[in-house]
C-alpha positions as CSV (number, residue, x, y, z in Angstrom):
1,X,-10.4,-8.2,27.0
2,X,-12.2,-4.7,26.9
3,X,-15.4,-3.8,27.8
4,X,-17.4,-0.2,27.6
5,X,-17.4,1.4,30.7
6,X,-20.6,3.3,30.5
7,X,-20.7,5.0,34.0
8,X,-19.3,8.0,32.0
9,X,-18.7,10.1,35.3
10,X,-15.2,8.3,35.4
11,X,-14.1,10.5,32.9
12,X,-14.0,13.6,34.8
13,X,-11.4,12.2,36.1
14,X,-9.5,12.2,32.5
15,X,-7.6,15.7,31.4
16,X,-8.4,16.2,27.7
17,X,-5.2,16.6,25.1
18,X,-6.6,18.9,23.1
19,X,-3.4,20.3,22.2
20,X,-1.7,17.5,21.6
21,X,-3.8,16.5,18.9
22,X,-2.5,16.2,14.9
23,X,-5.5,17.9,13.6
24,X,-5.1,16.4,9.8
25,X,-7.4,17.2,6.8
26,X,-10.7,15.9,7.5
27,X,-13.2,13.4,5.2
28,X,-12.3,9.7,5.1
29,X,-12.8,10.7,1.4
30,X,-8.8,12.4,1.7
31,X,-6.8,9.2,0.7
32,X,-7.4,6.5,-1.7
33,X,-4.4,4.2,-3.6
34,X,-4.3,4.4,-7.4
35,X,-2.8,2.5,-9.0
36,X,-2.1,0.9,-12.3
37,X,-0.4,-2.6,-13.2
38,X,3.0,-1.4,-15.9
39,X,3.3,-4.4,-17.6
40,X,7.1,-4.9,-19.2
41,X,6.6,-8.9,-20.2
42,X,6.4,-8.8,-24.3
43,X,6.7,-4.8,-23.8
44,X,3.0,-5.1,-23.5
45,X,3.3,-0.9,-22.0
46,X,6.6,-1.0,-21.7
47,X,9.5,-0.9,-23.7
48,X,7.9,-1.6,-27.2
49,X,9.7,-4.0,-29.1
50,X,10.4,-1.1,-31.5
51,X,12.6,0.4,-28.9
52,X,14.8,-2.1,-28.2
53,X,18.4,-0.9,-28.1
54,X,17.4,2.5,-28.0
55,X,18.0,3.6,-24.2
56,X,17.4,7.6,-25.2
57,X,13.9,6.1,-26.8
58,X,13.0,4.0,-24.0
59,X,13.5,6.4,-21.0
60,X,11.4,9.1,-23.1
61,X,8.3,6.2,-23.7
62,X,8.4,5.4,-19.8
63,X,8.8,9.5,-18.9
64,X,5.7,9.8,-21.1
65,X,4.0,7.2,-18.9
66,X,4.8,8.6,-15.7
67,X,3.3,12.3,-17.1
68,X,0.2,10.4,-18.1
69,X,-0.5,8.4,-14.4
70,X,0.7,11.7,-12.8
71,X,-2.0,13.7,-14.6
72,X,-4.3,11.6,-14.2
73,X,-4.3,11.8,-10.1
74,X,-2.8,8.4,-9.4
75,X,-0.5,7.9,-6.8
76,X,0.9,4.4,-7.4
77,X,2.8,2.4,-10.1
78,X,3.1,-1.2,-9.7
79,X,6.2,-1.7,-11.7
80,X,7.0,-5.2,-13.4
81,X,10.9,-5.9,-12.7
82,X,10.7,-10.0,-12.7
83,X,7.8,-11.4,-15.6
84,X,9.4,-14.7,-15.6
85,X,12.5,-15.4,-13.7
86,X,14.5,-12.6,-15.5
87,X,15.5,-8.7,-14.7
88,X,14.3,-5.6,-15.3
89,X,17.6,-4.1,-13.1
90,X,21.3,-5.3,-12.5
91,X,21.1,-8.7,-10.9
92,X,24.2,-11.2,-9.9
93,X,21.3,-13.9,-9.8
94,X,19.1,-13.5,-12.5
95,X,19.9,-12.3,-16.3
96,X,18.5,-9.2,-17.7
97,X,14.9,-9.3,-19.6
98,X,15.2,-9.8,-23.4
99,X,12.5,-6.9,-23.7
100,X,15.1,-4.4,-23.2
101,X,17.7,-5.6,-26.0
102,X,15.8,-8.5,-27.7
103,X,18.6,-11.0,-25.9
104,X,18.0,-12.7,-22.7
105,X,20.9,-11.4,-20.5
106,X,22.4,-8.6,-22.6
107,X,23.5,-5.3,-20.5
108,X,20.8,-2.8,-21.6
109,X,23.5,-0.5,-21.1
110,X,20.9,1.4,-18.3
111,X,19.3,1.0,-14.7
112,X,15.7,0.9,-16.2
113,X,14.4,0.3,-12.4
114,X,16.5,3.0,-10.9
115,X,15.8,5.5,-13.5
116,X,12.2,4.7,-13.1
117,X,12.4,5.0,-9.0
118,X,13.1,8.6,-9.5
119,X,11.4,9.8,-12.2
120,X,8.0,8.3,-10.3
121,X,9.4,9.8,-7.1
122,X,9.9,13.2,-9.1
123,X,6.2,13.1,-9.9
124,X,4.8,12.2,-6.7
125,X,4.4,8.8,-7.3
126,X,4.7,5.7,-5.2
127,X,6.9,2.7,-7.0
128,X,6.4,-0.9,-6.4
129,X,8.6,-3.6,-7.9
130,X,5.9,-6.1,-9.6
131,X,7.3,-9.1,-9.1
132,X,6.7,-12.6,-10.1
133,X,6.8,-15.2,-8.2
134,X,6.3,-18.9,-8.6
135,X,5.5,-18.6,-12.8
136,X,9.3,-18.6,-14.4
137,X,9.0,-19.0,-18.1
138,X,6.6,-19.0,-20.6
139,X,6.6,-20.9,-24.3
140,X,9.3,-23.2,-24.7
141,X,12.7,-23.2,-23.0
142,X,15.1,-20.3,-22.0
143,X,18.3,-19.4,-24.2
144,X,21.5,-20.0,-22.5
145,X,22.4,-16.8,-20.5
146,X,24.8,-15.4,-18.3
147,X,24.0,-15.6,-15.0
148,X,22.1,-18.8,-16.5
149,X,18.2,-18.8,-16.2
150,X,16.9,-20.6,-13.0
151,X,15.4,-23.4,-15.2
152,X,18.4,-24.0,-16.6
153,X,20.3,-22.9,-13.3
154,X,18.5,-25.6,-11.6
155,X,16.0,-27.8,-13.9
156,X,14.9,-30.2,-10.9
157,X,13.1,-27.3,-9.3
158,X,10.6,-26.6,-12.2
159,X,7.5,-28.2,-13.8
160,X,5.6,-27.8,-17.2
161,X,2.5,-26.6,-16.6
162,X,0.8,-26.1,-20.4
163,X,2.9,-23.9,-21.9
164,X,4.8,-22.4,-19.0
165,X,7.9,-23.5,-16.4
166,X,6.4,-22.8,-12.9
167,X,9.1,-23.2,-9.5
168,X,7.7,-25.9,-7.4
169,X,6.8,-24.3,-4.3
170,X,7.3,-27.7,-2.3
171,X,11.3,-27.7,-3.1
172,X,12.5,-25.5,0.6
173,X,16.0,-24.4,-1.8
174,X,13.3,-23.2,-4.2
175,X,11.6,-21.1,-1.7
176,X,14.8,-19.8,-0.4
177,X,16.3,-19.2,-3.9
178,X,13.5,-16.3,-4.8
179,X,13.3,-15.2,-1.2
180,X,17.6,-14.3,-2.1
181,X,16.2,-12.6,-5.1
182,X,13.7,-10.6,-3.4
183,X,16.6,-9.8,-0.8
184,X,19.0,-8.7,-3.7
185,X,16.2,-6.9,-5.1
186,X,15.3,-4.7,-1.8
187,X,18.7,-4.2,0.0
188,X,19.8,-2.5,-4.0
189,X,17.0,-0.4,-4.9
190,X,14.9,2.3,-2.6
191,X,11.3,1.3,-4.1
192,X,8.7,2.0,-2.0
193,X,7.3,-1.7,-1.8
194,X,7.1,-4.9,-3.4
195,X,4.2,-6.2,-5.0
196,X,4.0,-10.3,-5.3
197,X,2.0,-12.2,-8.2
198,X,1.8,-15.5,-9.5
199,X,2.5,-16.4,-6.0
200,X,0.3,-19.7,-6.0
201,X,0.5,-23.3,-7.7
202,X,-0.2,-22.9,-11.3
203,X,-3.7,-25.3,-10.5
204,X,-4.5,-28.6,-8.9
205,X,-3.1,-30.7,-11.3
206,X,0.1,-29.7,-10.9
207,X,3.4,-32.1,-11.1
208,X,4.8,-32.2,-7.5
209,X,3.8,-35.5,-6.5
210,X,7.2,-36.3,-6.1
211,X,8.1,-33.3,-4.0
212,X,4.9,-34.0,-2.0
213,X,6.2,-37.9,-1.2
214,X,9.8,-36.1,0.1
215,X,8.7,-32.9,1.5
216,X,5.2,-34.3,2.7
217,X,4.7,-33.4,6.5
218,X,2.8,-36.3,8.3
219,X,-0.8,-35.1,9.4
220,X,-1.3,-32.7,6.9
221,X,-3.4,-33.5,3.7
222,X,-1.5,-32.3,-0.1
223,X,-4.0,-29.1,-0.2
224,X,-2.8,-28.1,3.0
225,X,0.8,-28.4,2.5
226,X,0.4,-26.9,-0.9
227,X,-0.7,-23.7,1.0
228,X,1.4,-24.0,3.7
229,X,4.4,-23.9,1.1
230,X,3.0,-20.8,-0.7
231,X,2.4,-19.4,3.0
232,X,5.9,-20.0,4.6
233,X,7.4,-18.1,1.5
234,X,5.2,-15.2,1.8
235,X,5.7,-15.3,5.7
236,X,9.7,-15.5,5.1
237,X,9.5,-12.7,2.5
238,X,7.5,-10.0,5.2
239,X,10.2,-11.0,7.9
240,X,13.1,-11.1,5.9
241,X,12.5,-7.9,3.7
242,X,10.9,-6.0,6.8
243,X,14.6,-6.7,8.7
244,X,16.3,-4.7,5.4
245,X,13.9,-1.9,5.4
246,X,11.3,-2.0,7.7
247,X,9.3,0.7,5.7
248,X,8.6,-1.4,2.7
249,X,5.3,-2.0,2.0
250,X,4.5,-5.3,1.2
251,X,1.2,-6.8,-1.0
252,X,0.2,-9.1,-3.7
253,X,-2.2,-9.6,-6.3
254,X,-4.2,-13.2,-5.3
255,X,-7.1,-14.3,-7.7
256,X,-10.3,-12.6,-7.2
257,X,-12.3,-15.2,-5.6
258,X,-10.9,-16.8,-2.2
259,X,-13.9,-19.2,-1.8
260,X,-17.0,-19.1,-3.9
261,X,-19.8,-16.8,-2.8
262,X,-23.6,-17.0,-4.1
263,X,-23.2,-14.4,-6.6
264,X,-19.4,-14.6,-7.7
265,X,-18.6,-18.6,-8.1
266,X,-15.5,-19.9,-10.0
267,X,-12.3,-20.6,-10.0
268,X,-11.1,-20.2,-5.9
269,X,-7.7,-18.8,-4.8
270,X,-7.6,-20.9,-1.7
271,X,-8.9,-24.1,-2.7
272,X,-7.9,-24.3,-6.8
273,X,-4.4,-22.7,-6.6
274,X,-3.4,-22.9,-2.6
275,X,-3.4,-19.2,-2.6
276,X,-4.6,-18.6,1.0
277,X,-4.1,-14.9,0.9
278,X,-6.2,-14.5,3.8
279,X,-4.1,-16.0,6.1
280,X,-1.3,-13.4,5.0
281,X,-3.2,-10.4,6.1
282,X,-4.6,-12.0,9.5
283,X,-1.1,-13.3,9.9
284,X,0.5,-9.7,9.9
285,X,2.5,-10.3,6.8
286,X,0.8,-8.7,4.4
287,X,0.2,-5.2,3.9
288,X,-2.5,-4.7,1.3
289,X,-3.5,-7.1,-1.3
290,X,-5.5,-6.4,-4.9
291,X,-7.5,-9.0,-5.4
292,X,-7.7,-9.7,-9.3
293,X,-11.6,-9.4,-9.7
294,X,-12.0,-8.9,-13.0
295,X,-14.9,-9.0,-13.6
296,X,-18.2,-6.7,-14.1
297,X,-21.2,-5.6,-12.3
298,X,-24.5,-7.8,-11.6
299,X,-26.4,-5.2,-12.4
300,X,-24.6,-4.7,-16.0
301,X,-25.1,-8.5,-16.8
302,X,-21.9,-9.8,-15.2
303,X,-22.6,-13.4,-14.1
304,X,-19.6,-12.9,-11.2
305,X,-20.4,-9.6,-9.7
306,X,-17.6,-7.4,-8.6
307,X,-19.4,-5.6,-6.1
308,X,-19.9,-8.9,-4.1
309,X,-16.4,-9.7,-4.0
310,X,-15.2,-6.7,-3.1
311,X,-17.2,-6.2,0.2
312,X,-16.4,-10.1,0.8
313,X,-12.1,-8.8,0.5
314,X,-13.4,-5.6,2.6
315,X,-15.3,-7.9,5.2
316,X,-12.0,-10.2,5.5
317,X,-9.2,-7.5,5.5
318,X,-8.1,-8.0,9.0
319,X,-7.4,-4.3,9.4
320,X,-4.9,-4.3,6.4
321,X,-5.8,-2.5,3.1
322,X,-8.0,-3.9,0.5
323,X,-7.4,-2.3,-3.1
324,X,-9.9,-3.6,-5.7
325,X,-8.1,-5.2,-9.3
326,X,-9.9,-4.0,-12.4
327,X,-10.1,-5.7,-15.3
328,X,-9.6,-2.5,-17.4
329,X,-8.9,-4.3,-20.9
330,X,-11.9,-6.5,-21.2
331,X,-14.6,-4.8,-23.4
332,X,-17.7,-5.2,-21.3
333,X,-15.6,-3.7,-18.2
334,X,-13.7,-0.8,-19.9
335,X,-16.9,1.6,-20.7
336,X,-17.5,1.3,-17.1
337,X,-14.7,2.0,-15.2
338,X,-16.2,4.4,-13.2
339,X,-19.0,2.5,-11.9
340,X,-16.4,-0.1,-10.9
341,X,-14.2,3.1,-9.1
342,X,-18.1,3.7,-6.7
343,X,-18.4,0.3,-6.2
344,X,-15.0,-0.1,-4.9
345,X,-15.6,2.8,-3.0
346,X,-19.0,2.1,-1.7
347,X,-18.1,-1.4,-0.6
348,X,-15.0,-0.1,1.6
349,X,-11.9,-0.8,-0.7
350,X,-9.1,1.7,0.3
351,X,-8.3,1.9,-3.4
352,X,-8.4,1.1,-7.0
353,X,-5.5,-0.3,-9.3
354,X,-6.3,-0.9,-13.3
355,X,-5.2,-3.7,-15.2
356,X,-3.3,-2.6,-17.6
357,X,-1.3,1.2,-18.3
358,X,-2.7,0.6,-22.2
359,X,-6.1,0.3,-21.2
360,X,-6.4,3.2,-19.2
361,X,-4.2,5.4,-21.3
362,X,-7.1,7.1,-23.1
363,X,-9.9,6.6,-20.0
364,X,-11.3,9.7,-18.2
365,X,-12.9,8.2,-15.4
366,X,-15.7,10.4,-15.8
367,X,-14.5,12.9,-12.6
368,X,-13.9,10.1,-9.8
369,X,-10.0,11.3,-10.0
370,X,-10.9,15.0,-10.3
371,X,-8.0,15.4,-7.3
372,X,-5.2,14.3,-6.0
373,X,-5.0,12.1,-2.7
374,X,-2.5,10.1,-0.5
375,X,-2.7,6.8,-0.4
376,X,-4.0,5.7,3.0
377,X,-1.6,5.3,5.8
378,X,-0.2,1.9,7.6
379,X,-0.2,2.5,10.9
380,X,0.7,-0.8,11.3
381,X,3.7,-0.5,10.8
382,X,4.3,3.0,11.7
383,X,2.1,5.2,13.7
384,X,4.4,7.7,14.6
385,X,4.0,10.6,12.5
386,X,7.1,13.0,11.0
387,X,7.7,16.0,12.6
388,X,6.8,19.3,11.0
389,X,8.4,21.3,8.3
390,X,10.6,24.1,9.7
391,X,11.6,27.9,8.9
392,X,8.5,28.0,6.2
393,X,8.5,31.0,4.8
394,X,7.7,33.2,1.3
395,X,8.9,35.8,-1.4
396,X,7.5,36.8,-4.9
397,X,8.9,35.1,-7.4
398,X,8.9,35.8,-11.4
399,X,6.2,33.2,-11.9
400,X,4.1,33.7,-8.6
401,X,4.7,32.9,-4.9
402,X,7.2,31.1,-3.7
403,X,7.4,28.9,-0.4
404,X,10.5,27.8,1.1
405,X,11.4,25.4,4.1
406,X,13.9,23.4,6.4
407,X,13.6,19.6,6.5
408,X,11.7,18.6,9.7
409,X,13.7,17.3,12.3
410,X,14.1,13.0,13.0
411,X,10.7,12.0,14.6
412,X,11.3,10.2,17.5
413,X,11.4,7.0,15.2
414,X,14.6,8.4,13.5
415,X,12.2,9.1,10.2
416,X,12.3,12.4,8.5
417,X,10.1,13.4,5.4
418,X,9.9,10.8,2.8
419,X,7.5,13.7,0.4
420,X,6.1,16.8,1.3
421,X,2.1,17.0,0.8
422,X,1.4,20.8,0.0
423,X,-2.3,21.3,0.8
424,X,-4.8,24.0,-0.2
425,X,-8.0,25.1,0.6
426,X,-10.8,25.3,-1.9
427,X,-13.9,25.4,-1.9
428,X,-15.3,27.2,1.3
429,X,-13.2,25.1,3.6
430,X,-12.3,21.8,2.1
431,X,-8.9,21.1,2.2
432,X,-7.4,19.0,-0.9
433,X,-3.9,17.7,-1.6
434,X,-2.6,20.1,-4.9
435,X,1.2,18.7,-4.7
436,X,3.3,15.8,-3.6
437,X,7.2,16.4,-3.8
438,X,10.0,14.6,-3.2
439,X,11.6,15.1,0.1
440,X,14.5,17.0,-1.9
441,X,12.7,19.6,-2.7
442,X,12.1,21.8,-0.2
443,X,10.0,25.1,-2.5
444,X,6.9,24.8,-4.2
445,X,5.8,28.3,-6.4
446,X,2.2,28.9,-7.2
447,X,1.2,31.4,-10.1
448,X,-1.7,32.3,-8.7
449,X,-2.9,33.6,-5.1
450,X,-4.8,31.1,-2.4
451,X,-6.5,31.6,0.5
452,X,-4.4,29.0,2.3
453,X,-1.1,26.7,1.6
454,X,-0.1,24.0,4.3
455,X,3.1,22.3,4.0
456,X,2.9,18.8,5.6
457,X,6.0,16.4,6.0
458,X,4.9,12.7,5.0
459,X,6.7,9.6,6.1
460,X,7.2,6.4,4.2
461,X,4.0,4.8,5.9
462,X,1.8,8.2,4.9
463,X,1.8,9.6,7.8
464,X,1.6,13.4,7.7
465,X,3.1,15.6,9.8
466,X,0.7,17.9,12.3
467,X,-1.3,20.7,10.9
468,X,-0.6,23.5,13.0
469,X,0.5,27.3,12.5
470,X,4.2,26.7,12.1
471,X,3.2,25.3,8.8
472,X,0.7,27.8,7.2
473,X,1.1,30.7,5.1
474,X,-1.4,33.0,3.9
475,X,-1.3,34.7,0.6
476,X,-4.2,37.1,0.4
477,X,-5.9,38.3,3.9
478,X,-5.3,36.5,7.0
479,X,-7.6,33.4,7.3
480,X,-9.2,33.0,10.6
481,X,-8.1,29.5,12.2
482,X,-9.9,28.7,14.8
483,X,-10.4,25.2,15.7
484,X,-13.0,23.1,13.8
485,X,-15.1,21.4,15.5
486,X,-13.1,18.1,15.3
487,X,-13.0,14.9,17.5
488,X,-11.4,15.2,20.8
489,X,-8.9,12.5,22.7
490,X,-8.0,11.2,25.8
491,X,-4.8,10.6,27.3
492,X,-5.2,6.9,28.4
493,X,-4.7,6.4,32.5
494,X,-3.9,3.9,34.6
495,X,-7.5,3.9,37.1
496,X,-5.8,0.5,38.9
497,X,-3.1,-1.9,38.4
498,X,-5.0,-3.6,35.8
499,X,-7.4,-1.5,34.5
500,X,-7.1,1.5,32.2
501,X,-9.3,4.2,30.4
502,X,-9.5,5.9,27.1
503,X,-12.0,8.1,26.5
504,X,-12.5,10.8,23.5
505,X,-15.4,12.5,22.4
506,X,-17.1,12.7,18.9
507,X,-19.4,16.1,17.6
508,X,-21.1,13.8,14.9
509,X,-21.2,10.0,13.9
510,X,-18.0,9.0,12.4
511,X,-15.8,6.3,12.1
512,X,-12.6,5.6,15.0
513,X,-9.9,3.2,14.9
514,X,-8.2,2.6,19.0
515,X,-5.0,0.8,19.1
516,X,-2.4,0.4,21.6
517,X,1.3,-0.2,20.7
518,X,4.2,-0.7,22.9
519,X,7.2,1.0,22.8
520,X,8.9,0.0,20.0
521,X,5.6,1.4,18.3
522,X,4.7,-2.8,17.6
523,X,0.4,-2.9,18.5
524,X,-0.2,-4.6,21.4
525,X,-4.5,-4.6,20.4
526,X,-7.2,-3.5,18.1
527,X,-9.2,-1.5,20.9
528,X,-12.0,-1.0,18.3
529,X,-12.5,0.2,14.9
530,X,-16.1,0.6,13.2
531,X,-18.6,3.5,13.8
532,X,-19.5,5.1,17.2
533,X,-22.3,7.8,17.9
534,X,-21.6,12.0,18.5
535,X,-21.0,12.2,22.6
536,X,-18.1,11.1,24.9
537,X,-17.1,7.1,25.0
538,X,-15.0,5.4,27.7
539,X,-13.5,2.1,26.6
540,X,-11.7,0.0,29.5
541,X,-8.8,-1.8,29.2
542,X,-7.9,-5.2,31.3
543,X,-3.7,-4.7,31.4
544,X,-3.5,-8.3,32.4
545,X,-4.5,-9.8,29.4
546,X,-2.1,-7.9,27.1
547,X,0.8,-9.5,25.9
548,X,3.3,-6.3,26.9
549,X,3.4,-3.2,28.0
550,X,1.3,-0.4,26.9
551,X,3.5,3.0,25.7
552,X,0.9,4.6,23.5
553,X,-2.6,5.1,22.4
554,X,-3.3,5.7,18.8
555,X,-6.9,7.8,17.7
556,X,-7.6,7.6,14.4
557,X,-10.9,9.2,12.6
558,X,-10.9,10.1,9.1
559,X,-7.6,11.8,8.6
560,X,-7.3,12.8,12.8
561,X,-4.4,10.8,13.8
562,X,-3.5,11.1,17.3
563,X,-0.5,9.2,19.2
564,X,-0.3,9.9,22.7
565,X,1.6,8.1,25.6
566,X,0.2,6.2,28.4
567,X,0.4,8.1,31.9
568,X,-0.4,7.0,35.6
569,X,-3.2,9.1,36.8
570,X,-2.8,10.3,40.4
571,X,-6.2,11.4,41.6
């Protein structure tokens, strides 16, 4: 479908958009997720079974959480609301966790998930409701509760599996029972995404041979309906949850190893457990996943080697994030967290998320989170970036400098800022993220002078606002701004009927991600992303073979992020 065009004379013909370009802090170092798992089953972080009862005692343990991740320069909490078919917020399905009151089903007499939305959002810190899926109970039966249990609620829909009650993901009123709960669980509470686990068969011996003999499509073999079951939840849930709040970011946590490789070998998400994640992310209905690969380095003895498997999730990420799952509790993994942190890095995971908040409370990471960052951006689902900050301005104040602005106005999505990202710049240039607040706030004070403060609106896909003069300040001499010797784009033309160009040019080797998208900003193609020389590039595209009409081009590089729209050229 699209080809180089090399005789590079075309692109006289091409005006350059310098201008229009959203000139972003540079480095492909900027953003990076950072997370960590907050486990609430047993209280295991969160609330200790001390606590129980005590709703003054439990918001103070969770505040003292959210300090901690916040200090530490993570920028993500994966937050468990459903362990095992119970609620960690109000619910007119499922009944309250015991963990908060010791009784399944009792009114903790709080919101625990609401108070914890904005406490996180108060410290700059992304929220994702953990959520499990198919895994309902563990030891033993549930109590009688009101709303009743599900396995209780409906008995025919689970299976013993050892110890625990797993939903059989062959039952379709199953399925479409926890898809209402996700529903309920997204339409009631602003988190910033939801994050699925245990959403797989519990292992291939599994009771559902009577689900498979009435559910059982005709041509397909047991494995593949197994994963087509898992699949068509997971599919429903993107749609259905996207059509509530199309923001929502939405991920999971599969097993660590999709299919044996020659240096990692065990137990396989896709072929073991039906878990064919894969298929999520090349099927557009996944956002991100963390693969669960807990386990150590080859080099440090591991017999699974981390590093393999994460350039194997990084090789097969279909343009969707890959964040690397670290086993942060095991002894042989804990006094190396921060080789695990390069390895993700060096093998091309866009982030890092620790399992659990207890075994990372005392880590120091040895520097690798010495700053803040954003978590990278999902262009997928939103390209269009917020519009700036307006009326910035400063005065003294009795602890420093204060900055002041409007809200931005509605980007031409309808999206305003969801944070603002103030950005400074240290050391002889580099600029670094120092703050994220809540789009409430609109006044950040510093107690000390700075060369330079930028004040960048950031949507709920992490998109930042352009970096231009309306948004800087100066508080000691004037700071020349003249522009850095960044990568230039094209406006895309229409050379024929069926044929257009992009060019842009490059001042150094770097990586650059082309897509088109039509006009209700959905991508129409991948033009190409990987790593292209220093010099001017022409790509061609055949309009024919696209499946609707082009509106706009999106240039990405590093932290550049460019959307322009398409435009006839009339030589």
């Amino acid at each position: 479908m699209i080809r180089l065009l090399l005789p590079l004379l075309l692109l006289l013909a091409i005006p350059f958009a310098g201008r229009g370009m959203a000139q972003q802090y540079g480095g492909t170092d900027q953003r990076e997720l950072r997370g960590v798992w907050l486990t609430t089953l047993l209280g295991l972080d969160w609330p200790q079974a001390s606590l129980r009862g005590n709703i003054e005692a439990q918001k103070k343990a969770l505040r003292t959480i959210l300090d901690d991740v916040r200090r530490k320069n993570f920028n993500t909490v994966f937050f468990q609301v459903r362990s095992r078919g119970n609620a960690l917020y109000r619910s007119t399905l499922e009944p309250w966790c015991s963990e908060l009151t010791g009784t399944l089903g009792k009114d903790p007499g709080w919101d625990p998930l609401a108070f914890a939305i904005t406490e996180a959002r108060e410290r700059g810190l992304e929220l994702h409701a953990w959520f499990n899926v198919f895994r309902v109970w563990s030891a033993g039966a549930p109590p009688q509760s009101s709303p009743p249990h599900l396995a209780l609620a409906y008995p025919s829909w689970v299976r013993r599996f050892g110890d625990d009650l797993w939903m059989d993901p062959g039952i379709p009123e199953a399925r479409e029972y926890t898809l209402r709960v996700m529903e309920e669980l997204v339409r009631n509470y602003d988190i910033d995404g939801i994050h699925l686990d245990y959403c797989r068969y519990a292992d291939r011996g599994f009771d559902d041979e009577a689900t498979w003999r009435r559910y059982g499509e005709n041509g397909m073999t047991k494995d593949d309906w197994r994963r087509n079951n898992v699949n068509a939840l997971v599919e429903a849930a993107y749609k259905r949850l996207s059509a509530i709040r199309p923001s929502l970011i939405v991920g999971s946590a599969p097993i660590g190893i999709y299919q044996n490789l020659p240096t990692a070998r065990g137990w396989e998400g896709r072929n073991a457990i039906s878990q064919d994640s894969r298929a999520w992310l090349a099927g557009g209905y996944h956002d991100y996943v963390v693969p669960q690969m807990y386990w150590g380095l080859s080099r440090n003895g591991s017999r699974i080697d981390f590093e393999a498997l994460v350039a194997d999730w990084s090789r097969n990420a279909s343009g969707r994030h890959v964040h690397a799952g670290v086993a942060a509790y095991k002894e042989d993994i804990h006094p190396h967290l921060a080789e695990h942190v390069d390895a993700a890095r060096a093998q091309g995971a866009s982030g890092v998320v620790f399992f659990r908040y207890e075994h990372i409370r005392d880590a120091g990471f040895s520097g690798r989170f010495d700053r803040k960052m954003l978590p990278p951006p999902l262009t997928w689902k939103d390209a269009i970036p917020p519009n700036p900050v307006r009326n910035l301005r400063r005065s003294p104040d009795e602890h420093g400098t204060r900055w002041s602005w409007d809200a931005p106005l509605a980007a031409p999505d309808g999206e305003s800022a969801r944070w603002y990202a103030v950005m400074e710049r240290r050391d002889g240039g580099r600029r670094v993220l120092r703050e994220l607040l809540p789009a409430h706030t609109t006044h950040f004070v510093a107690g000390e002078a700075t060369a330079e403060i930028r004040i960048l609106a950031v949507d709920r896909a992490r998109n930042l606002s352009r970096d231009d003069e309306e948004t800087l300040v100066a508080t000691t001499k004037p700071v020349a701004h003249g522009r850095s010797p960044e990568a230039r784009a094209a406006r895309a033309v229409f050379v024929a009927d069926d044929l257009m160009l992009l060019g842009y040019e490059l001042p150094r080797p770097a990586h650059v991600r082309l897509r088109l998208l039509d006009e209700d900003s959905a991508e129409l193609a991948l033009l190409y992303d990987g790593y292209a020389d220093a010099g001017v590039h022409v790509l061609g595209v055949e309009l024919d073979k696209l499946d609707g009409e082009a509106a706009h081009t999106v240039f990405e590089s590093g932290e550049l992020r460019v959307v322009l729209p398409v435009v006839s050229y009339q030589p």
